[in-house]
C-alpha positions in Angstrom: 14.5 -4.6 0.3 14.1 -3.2 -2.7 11.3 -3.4 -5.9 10.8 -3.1 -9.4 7.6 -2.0 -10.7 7.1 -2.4 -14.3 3.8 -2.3 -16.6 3.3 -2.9 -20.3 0.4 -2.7 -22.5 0.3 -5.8 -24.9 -1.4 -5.6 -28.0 -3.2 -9.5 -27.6 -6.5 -10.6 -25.6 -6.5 -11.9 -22.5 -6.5 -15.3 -23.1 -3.6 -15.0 -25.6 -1.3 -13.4 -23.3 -2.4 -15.6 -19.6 -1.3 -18.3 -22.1 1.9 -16.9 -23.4 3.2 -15.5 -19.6 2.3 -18.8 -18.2 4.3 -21.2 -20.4 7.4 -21.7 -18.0 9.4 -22.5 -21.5 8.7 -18.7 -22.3 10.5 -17.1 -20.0 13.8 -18.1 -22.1 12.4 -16.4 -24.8 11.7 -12.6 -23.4 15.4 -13.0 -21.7 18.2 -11.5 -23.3 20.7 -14.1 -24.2 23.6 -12.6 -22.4 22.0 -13.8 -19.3 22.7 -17.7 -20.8 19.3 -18.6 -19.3 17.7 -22.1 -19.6 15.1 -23.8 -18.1 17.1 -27.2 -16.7 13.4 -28.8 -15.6 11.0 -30.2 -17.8 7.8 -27.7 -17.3 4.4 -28.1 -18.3 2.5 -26.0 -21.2 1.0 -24.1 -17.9 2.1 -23.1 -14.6 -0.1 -24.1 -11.4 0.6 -23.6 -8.2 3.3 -25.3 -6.4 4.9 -25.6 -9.5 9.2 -25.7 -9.0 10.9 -24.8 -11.9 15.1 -25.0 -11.8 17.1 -22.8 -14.2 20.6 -21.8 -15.3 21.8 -18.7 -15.5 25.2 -16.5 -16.2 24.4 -12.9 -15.4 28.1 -11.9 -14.0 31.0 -12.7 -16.3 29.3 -15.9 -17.8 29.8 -17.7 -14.3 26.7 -20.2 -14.2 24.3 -20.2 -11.2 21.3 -22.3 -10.6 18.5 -20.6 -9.5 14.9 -22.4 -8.7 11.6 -20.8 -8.2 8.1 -22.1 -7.2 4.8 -20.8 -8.2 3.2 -19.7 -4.9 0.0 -17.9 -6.4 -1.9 -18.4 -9.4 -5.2 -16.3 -10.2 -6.5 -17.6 -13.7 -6.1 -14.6 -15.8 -5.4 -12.5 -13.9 -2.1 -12.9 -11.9 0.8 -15.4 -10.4 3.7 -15.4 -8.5 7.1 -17.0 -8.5 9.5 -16.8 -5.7 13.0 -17.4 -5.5 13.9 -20.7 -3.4 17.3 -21.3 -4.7 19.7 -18.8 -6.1 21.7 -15.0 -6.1 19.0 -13.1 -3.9 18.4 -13.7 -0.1 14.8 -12.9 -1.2 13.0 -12.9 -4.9 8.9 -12.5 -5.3 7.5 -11.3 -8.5 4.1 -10.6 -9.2 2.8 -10.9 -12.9 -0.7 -9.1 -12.9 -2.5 -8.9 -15.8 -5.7 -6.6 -16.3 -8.0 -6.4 -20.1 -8.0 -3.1 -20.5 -9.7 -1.2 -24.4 -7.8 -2.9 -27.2 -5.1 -5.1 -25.4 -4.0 -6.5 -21.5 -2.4 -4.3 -18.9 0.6 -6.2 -17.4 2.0 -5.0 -14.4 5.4 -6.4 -13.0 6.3 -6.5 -10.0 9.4 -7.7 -8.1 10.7 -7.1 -4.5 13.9 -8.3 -3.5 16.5 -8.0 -1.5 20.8 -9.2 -1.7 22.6 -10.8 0.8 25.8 -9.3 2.3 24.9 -6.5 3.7 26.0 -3.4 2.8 28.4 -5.1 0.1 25.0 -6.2 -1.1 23.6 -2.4 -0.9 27.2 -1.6 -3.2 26.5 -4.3 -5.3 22.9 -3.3 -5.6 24.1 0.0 -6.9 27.1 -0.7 -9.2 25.5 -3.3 -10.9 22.4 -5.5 -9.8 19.4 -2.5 -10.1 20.7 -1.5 -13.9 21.0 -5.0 -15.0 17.4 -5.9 -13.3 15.9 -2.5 -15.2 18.2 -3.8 -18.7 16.5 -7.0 -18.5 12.8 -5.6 -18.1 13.8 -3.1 -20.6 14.6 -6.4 -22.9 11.6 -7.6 -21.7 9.2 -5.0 -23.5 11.2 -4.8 -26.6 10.8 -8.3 -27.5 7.0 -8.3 -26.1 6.5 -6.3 -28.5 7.9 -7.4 -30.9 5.8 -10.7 -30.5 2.7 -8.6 -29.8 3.2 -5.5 -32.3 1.0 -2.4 -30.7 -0.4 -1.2 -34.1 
């Protein structure tokens, strides 16, 4: 198994940013495009547990995969999960925590996952899958922000 563990100070209140991070319809917009993400499902304004949300995406060679995730946890304000129930990993959970904190919100990511295959997985992990999942959180805080400028 492996994990990602990312935080981010965002230059919003609390209320701003629980908002933003827990419109489903969001996500497409902190992905970079190369990933062709899109939310297939129509997804309330907020998340709730129990939630299933289905999406399309083309990370390897613009090869489309469907990948659906349900909310398991939701703390108002202060964190939710989603894990993987369909799609590329044998095992996806990501925490989004999020903590006001002098000026802004502390959000800490999360993820722990794990590939299938094996030790082709472990390769795959390696060549390609752990620098693409660090690119895309890299994306991530560029375009946050850029939404939420930090002064």
């Amino acid at each position: 198994m492996y994990q990602l563990k990312r935080k981010q100070f965002v230059k919003t209140d609390l209320e701003t940013c629980w908002k933003f991070f827990c419109a489903p319809a969001n996500l497409q917009v902190i992905t970079p495009d190369y990933m062709g993400f899109k939310v297939l499902t129509e997804v309330p304004d907020e998340m709730y547990h129990g939630l299933i949300i289905g999406y399309k995406v083309s990370p390897v060679l613009k090869i489309p995969m469907k990948w659906v995730t349900e909310i398991t946890y939701v703390r108002d304000k202060s964190y939710f999960v989603d894990e993987q129930r369909q799609g590329p990993y044998r095992m996806w959970h990501h925490e989004h925590h999020f903590k006001e904190v002098e000026g802004g919100v502390e959000m800490t990511d999360i993820v722990s996952y794990s590939l299938p295959f094996g030790v082709l997985g472990r390769f795959v992990h390696w060549l390609f899958v752990k620098k693409q999942l660090e690119s895309i959180f890299d994306y991530r805080v560029r375009k946050v922000n850029a939404l939420f400028p930090p002064a």
